[in-house]
MARNUMAR-900189 format. One record per atom (N, C-alpha, C): residue number from 0; atom name; x negated, y, z negated. Coordinates in Angstrom, 1 decimal, always signed. Each point is the difference from the previous one (the first is absolute). Example, Ala and Ser with C-alpha at 12.3 -4.5 7.8 and 13.67 -1.06 7.14 Angstrom:
BEGIN
rec resi->0 | name->N | c1->-13.2 | c2->-5.7 | c3->-7.8
rec resi->0 | name->CA | c1->+0.9 | c2->+1.2 | c3->+0.0
rec resi->0 | name->C | c1->-0.9 | c2->+1.2 | c3->+0.0
rec resi->1 | name->N | c1->+0.4 | c2->+1.1 | c3->+0.7
rec resi->1 | name->CA | c1->-0.9 | c2->+1.1 | c3->+0.0
rec resi->1 | name->C | c1->+0.8 | c2->+1.1 | c3->-0.8
END
This chain:
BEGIN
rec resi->0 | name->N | c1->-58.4 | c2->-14.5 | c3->-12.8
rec resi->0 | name->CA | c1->+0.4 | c2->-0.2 | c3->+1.4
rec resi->0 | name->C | c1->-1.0 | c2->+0.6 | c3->+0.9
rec resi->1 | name->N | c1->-0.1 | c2->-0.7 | c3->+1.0
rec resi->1 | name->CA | c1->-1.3 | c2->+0.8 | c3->+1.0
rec resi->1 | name->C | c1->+0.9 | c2->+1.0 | c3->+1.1
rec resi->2 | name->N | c1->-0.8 | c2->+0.6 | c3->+0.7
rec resi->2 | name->CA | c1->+0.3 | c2->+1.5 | c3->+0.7
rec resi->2 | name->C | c1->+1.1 | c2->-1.6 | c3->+1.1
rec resi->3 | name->N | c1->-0.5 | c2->-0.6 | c3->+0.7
rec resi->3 | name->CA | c1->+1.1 | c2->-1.0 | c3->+0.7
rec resi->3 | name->C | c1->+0.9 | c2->-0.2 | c3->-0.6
rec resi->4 | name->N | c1->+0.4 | c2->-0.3 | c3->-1.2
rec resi->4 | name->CA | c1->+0.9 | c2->-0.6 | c3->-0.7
rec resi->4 | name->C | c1->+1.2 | c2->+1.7 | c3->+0.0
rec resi->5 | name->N | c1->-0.7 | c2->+0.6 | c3->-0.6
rec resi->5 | name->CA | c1->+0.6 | c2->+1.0 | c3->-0.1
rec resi->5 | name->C | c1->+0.4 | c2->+0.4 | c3->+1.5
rec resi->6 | name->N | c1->-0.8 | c2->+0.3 | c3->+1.2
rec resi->6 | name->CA | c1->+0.9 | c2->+0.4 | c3->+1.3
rec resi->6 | name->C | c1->+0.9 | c2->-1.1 | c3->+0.1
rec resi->7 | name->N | c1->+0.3 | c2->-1.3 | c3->+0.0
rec resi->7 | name->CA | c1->+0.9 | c2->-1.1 | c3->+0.4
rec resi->7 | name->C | c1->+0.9 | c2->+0.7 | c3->-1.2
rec resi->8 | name->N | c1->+0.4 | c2->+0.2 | c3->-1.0
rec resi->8 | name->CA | c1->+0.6 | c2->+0.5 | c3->-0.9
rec resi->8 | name->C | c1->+0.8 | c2->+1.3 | c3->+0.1
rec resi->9 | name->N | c1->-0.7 | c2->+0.8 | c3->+0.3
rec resi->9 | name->CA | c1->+0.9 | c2->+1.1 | c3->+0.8
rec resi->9 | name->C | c1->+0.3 | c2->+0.0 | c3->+1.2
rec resi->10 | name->N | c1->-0.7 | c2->-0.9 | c3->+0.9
rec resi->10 | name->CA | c1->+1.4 | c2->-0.1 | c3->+1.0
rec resi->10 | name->C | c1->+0.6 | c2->-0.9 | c3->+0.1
rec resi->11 | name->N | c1->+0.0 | c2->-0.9 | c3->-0.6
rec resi->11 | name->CA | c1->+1.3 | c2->-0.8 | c3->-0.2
rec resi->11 | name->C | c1->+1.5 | c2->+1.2 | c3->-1.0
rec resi->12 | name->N | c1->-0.9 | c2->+0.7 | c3->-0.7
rec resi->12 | name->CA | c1->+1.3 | c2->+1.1 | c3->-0.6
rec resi->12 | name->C | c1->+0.5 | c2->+0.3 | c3->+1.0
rec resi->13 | name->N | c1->-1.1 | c2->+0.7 | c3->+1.1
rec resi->13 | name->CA | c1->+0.9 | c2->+1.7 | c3->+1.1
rec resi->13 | name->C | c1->+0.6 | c2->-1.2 | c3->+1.3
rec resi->14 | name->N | c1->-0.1 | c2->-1.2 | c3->-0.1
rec resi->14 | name->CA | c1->+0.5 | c2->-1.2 | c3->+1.0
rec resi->14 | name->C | c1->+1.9 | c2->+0.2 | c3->-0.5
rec resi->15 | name->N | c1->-0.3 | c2->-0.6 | c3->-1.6
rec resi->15 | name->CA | c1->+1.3 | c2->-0.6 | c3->-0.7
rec resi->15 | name->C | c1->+0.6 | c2->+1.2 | c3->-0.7
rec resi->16 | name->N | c1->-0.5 | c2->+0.8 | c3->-0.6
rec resi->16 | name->CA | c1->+0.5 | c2->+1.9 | c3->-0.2
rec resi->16 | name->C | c1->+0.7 | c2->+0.9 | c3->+0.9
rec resi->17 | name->N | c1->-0.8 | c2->-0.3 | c3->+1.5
rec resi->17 | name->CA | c1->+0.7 | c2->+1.1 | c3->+1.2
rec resi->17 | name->C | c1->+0.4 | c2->-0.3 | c3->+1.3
rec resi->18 | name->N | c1->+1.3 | c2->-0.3 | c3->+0.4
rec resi->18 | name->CA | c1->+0.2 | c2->-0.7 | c3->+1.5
rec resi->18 | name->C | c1->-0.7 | c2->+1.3 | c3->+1.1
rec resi->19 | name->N | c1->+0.3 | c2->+1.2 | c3->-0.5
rec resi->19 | name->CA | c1->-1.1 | c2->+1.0 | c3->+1.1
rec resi->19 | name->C | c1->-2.0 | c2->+0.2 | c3->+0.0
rec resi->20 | name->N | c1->-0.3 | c2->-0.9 | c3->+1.0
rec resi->20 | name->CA | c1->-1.4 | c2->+0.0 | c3->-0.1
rec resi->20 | name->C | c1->-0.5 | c2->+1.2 | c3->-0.1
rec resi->21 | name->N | c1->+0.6 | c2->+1.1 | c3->-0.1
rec resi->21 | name->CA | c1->-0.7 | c2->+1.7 | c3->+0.0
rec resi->21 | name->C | c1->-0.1 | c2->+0.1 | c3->-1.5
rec resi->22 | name->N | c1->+1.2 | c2->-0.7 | c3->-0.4
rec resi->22 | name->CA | c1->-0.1 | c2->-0.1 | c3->-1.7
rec resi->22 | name->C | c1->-0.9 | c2->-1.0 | c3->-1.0
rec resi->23 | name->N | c1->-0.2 | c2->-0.7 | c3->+0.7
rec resi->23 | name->CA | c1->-0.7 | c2->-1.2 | c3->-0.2
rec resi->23 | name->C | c1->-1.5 | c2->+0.8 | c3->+0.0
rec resi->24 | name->N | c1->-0.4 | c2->+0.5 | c3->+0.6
rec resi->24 | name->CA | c1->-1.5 | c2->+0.4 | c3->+0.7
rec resi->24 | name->C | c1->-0.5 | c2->+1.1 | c3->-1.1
rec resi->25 | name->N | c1->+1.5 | c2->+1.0 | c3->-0.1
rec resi->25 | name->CA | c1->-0.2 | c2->+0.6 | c3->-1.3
rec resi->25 | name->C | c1->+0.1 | c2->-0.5 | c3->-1.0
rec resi->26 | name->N | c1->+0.0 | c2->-1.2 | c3->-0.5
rec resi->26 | name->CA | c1->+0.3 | c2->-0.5 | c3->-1.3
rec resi->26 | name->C | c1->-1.2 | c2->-0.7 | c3->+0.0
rec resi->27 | name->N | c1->-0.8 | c2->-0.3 | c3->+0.7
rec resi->27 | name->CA | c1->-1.1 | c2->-0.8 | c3->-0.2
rec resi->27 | name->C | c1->-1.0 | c2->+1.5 | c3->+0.2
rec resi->28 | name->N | c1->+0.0 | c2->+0.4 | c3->+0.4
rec resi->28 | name->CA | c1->-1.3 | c2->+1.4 | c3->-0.7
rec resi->28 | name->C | c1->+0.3 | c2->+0.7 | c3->-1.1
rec resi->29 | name->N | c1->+0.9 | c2->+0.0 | c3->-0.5
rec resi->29 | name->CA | c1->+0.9 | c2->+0.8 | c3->-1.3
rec resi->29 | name->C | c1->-0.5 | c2->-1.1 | c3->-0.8
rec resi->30 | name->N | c1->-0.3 | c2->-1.3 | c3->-0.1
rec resi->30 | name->CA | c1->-0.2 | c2->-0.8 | c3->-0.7
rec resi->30 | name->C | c1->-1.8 | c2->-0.7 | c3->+0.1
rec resi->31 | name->N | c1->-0.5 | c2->+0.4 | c3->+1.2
rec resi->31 | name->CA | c1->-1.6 | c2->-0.4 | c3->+0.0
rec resi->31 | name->C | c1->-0.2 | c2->+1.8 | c3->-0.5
rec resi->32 | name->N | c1->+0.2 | c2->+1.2 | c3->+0.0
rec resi->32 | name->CA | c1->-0.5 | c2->+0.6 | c3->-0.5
rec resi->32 | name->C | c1->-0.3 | c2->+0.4 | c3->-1.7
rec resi->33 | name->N | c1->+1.0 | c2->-1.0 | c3->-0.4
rec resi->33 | name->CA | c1->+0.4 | c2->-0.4 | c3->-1.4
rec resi->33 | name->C | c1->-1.0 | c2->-1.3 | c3->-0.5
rec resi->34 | name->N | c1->-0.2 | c2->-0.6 | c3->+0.7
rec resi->34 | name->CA | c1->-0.4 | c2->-1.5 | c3->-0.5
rec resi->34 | name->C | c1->-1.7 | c2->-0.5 | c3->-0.6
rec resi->35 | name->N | c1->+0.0 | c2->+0.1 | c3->-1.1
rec resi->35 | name->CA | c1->-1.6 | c2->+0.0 | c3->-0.4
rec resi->35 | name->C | c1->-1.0 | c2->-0.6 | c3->+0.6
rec resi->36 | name->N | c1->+0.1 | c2->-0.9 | c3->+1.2
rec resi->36 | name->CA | c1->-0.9 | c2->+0.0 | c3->+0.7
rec resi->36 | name->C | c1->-0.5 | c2->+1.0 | c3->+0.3
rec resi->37 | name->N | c1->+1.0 | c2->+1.0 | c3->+0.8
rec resi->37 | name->CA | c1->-0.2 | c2->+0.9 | c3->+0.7
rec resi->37 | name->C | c1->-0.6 | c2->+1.4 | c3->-0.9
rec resi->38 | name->N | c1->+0.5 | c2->+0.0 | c3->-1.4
rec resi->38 | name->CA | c1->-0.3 | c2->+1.3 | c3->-0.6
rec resi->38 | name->C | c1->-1.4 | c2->-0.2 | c3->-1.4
rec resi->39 | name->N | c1->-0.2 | c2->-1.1 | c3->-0.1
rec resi->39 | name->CA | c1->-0.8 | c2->-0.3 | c3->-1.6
rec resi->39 | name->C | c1->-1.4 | c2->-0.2 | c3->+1.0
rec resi->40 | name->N | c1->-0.6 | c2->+1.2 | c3->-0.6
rec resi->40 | name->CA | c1->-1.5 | c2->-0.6 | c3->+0.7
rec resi->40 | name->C | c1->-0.6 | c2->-1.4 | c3->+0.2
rec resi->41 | name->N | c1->+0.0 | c2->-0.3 | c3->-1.7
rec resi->41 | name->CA | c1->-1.1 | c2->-1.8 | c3->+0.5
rec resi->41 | name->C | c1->+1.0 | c2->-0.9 | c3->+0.8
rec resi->42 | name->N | c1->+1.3 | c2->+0.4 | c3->+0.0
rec resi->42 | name->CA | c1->+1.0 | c2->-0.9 | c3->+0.8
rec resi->42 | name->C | c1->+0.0 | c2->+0.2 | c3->+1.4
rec resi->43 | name->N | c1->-0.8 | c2->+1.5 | c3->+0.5
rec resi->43 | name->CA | c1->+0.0 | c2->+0.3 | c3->+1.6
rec resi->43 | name->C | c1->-1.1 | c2->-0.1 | c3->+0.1
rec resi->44 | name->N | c1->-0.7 | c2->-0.4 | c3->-0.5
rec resi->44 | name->CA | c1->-1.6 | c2->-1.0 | c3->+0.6
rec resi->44 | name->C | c1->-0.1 | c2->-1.3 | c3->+0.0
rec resi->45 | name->N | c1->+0.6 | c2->-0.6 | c3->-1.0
rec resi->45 | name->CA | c1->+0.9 | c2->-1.6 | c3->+0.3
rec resi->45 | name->C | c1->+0.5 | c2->+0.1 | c3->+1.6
rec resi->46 | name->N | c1->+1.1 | c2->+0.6 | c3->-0.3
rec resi->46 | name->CA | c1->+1.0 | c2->+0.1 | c3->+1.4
rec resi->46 | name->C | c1->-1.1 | c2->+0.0 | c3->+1.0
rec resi->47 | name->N | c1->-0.7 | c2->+1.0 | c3->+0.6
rec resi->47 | name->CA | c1->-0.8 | c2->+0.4 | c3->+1.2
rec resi->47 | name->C | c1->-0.9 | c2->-1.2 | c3->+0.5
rec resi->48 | name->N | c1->-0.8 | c2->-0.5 | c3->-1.5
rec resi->48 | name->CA | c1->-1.3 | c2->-1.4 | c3->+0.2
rec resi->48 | name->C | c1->+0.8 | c2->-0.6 | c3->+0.4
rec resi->49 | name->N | c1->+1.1 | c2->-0.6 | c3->-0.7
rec resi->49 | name->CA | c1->+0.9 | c2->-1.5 | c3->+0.2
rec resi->49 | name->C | c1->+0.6 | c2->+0.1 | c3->+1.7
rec resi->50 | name->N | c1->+0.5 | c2->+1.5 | c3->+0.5
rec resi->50 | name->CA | c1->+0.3 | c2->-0.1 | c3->+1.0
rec resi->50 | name->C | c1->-1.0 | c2->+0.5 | c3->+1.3
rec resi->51 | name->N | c1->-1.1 | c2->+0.1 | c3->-0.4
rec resi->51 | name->CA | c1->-1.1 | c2->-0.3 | c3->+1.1
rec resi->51 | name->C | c1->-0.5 | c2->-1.4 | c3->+0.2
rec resi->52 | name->N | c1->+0.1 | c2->-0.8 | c3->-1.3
rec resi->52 | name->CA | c1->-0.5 | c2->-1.1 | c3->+0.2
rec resi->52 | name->C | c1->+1.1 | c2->-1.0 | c3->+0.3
rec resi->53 | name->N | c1->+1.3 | c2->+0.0 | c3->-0.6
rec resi->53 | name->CA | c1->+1.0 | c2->-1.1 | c3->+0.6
rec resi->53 | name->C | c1->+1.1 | c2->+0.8 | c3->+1.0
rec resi->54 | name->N | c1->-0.3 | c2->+0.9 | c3->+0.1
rec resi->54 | name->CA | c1->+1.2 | c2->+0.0 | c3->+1.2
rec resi->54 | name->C | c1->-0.4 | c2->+1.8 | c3->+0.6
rec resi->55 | name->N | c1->-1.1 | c2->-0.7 | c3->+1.1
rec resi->55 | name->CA | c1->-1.0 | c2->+1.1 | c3->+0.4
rec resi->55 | name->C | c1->+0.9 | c2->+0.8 | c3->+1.3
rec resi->56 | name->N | c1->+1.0 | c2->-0.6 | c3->+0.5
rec resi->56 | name->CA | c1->+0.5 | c2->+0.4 | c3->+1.3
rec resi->56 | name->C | c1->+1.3 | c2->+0.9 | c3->-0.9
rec resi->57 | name->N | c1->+0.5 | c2->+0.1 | c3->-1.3
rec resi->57 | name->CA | c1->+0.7 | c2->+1.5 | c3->-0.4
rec resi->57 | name->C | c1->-1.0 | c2->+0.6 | c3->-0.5
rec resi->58 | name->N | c1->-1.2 | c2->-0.1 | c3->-0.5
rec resi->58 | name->CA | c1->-1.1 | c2->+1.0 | c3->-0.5
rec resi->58 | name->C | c1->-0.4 | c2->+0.8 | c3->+0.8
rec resi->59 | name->N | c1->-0.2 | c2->-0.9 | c3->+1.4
rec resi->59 | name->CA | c1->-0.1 | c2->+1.2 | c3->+1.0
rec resi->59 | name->C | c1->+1.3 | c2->+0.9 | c3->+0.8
rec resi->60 | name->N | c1->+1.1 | c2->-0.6 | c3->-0.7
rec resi->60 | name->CA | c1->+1.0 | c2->+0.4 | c3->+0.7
rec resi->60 | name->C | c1->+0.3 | c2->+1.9 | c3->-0.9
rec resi->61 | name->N | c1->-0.3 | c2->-0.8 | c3->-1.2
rec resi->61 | name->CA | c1->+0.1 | c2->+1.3 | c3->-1.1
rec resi->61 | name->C | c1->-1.3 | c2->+0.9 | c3->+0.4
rec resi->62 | name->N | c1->-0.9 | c2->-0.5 | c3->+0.0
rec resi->62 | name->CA | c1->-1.3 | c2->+1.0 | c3->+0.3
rec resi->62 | name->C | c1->+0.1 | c2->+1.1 | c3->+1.0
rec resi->63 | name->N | c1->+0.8 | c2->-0.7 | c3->+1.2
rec resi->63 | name->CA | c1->+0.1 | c2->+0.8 | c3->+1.2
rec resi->63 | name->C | c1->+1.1 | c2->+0.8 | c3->-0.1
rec resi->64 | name->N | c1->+1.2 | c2->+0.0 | c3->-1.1
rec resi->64 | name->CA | c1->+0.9 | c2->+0.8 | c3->+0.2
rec resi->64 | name->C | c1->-0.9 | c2->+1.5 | c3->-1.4
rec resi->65 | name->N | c1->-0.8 | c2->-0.7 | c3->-0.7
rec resi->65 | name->CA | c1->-0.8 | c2->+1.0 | c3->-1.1
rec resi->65 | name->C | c1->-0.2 | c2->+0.9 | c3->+1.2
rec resi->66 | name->N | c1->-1.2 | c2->-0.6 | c3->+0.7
rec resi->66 | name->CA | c1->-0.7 | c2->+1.1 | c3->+0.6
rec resi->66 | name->C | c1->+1.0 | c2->+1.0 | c3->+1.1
rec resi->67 | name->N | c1->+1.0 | c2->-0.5 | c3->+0.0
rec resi->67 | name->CA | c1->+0.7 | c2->+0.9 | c3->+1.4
rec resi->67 | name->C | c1->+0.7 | c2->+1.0 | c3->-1.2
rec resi->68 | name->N | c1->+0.0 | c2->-0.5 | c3->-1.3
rec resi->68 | name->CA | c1->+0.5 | c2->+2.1 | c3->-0.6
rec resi->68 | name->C | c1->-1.3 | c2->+0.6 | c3->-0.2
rec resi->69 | name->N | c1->+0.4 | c2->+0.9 | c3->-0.6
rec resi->69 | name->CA | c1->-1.0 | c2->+0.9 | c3->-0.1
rec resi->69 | name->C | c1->-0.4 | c2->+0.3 | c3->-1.6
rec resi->70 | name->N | c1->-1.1 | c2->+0.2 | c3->-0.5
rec resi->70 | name->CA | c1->-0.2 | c2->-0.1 | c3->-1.0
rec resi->70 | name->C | c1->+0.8 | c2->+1.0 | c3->-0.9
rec resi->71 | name->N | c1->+0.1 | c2->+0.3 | c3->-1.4
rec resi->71 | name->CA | c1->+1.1 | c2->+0.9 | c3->-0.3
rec resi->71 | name->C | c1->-1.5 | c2->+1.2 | c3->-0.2
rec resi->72 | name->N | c1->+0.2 | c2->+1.0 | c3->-0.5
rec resi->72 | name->CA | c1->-0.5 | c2->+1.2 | c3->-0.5
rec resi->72 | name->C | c1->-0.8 | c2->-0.9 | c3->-1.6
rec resi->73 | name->N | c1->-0.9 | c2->+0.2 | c3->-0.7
rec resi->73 | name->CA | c1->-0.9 | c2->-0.7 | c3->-1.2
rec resi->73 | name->C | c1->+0.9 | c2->-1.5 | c3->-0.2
rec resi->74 | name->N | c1->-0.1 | c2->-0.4 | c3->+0.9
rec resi->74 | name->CA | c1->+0.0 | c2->-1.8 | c3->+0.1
rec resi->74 | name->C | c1->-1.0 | c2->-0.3 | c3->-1.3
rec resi->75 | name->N | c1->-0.1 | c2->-0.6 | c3->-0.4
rec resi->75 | name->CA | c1->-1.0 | c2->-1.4 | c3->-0.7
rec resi->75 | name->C | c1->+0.0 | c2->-1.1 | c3->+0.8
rec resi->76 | name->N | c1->-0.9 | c2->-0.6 | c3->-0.7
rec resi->76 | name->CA | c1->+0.0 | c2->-2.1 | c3->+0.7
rec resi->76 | name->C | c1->+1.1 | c2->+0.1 | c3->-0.2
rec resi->77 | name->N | c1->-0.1 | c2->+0.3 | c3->-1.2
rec resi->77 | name->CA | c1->+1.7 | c2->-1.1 | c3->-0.9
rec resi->77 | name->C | c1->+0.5 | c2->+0.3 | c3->+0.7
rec resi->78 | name->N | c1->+0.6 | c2->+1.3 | c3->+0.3
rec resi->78 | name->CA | c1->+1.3 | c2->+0.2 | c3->+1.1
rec resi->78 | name->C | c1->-0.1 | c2->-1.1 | c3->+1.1
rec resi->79 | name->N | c1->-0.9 | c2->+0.4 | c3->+0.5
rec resi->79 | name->CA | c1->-0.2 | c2->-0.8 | c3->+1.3
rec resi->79 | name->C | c1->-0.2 | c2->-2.0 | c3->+0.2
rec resi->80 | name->N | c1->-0.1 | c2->+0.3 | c3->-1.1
rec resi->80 | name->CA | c1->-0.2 | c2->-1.8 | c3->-0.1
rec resi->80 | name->C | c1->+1.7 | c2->-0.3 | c3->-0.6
rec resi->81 | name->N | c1->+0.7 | c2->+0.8 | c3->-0.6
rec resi->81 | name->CA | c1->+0.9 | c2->+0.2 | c3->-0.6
rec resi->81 | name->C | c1->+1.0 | c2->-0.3 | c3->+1.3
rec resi->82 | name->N | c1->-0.1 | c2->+0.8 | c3->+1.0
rec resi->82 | name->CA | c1->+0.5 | c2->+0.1 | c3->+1.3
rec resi->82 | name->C | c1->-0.1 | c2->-1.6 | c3->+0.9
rec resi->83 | name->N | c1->-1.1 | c2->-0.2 | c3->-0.4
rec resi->83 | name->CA | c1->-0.4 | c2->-1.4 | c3->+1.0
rec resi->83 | name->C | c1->+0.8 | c2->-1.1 | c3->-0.6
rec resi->84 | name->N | c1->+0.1 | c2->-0.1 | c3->-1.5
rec resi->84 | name->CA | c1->+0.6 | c2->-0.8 | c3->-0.4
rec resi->84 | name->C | c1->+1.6 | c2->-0.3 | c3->-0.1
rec resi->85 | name->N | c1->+0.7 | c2->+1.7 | c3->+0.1
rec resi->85 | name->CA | c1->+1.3 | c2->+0.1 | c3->+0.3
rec resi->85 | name->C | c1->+0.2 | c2->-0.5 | c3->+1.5
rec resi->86 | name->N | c1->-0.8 | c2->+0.2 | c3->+1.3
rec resi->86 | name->CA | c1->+0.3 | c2->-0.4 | c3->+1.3
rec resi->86 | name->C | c1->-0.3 | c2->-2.0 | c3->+0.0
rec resi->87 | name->N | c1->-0.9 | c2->-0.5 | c3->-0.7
rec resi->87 | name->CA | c1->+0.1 | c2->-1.2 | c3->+0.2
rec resi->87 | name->C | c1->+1.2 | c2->-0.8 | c3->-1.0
rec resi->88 | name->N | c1->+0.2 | c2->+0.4 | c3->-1.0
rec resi->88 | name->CA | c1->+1.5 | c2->-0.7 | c3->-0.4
rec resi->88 | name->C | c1->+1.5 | c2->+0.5 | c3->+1.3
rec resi->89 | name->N | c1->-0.4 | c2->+1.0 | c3->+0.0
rec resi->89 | name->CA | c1->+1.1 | c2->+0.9 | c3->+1.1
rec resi->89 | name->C | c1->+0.3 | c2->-0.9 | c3->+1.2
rec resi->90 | name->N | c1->-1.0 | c2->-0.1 | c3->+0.5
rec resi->90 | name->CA | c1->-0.7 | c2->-0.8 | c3->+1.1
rec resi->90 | name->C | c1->+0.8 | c2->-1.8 | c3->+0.1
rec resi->91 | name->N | c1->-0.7 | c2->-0.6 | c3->-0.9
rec resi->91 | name->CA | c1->+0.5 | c2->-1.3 | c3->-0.4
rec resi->91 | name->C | c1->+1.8 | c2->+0.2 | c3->-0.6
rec resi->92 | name->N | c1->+0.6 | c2->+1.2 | c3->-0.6
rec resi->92 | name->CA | c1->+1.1 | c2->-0.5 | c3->-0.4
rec resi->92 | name->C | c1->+1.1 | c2->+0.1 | c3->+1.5
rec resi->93 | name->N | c1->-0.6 | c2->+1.2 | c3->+1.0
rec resi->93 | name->CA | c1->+0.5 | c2->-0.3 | c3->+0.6
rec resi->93 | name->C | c1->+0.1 | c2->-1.4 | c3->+1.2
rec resi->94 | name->N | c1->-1.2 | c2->-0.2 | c3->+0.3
rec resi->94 | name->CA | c1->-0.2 | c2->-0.7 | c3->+0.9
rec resi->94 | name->C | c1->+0.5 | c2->-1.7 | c3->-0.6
rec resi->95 | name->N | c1->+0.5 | c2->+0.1 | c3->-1.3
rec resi->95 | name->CA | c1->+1.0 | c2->-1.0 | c3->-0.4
rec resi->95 | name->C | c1->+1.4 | c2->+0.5 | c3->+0.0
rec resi->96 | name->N | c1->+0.2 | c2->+1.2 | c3->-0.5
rec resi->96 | name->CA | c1->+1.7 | c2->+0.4 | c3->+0.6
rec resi->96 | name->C | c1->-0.1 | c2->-0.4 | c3->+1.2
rec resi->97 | name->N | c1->-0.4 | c2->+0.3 | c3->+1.2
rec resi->97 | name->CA | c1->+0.0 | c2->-0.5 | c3->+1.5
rec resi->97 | name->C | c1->+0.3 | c2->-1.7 | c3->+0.2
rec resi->98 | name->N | c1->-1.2 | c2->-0.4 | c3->-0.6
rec resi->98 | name->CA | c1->+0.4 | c2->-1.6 | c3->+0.2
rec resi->98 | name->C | c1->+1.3 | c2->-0.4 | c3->-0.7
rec resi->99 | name->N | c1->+0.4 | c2->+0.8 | c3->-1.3
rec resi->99 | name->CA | c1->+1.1 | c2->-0.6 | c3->-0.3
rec resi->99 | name->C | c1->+1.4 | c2->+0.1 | c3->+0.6
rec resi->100 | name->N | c1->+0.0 | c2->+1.3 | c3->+0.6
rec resi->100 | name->CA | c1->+1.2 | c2->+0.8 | c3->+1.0
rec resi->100 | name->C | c1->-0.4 | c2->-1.4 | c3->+1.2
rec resi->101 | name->N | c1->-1.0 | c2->-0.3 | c3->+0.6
rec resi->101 | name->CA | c1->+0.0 | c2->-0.9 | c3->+1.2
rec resi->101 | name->C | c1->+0.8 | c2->-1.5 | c3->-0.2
rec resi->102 | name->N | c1->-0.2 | c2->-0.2 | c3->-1.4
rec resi->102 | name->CA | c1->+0.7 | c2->-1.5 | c3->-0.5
rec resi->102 | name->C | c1->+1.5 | c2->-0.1 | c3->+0.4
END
């Protein structure tokens, strides 16, 4: 399943799982923080390329929310790429909870 398939996937859960969108919003990061895109190295460099090159307007959406934290104390890449790839599934699963709450 690709990192899209997977965000359409969990929010279609936190859509049909939680009539409170507060619950919803938690359920979809409780679930991108879990999801091997987000955690298996060669699967968060898949995720990152595939989402700079097909769907470059959440790449930068995730990029820009990276840089607004702050790095942790002995970060790695990994962390940090680790981080980029948890905000662009995050990103995309919300910005489809939304479309689907608008239906």
């Amino acid at each position: 399943m690709s990192w899209i398939e997977t965000a359409v996937e969990i929010a279609g859960s936190a859509f049909y799982g939680h009539d409170d969108p507060e619950e919803a919003i938690k359920h979809i990061r409780y679930r991108v923080e879990r999801c091997p895109d987000a955690v298996l190295t060669p699967m968060i460099y898949d995720t990152i390329e595939d989402a700079r090159t097909r769907a470059p307007d959440i790449y930068n959406k995730a990029r820009e929310q990276l840089v607004k934290e702050k790095p942790q104390p002995n970060e790695t890449m990994d962390d940090t790429v680790k981080r980029l790839a948890f905000w662009i599934i995050y990103t995309k699963a919300v910005e489809h909870y939304k479309y689907m709450k608008e239906e």
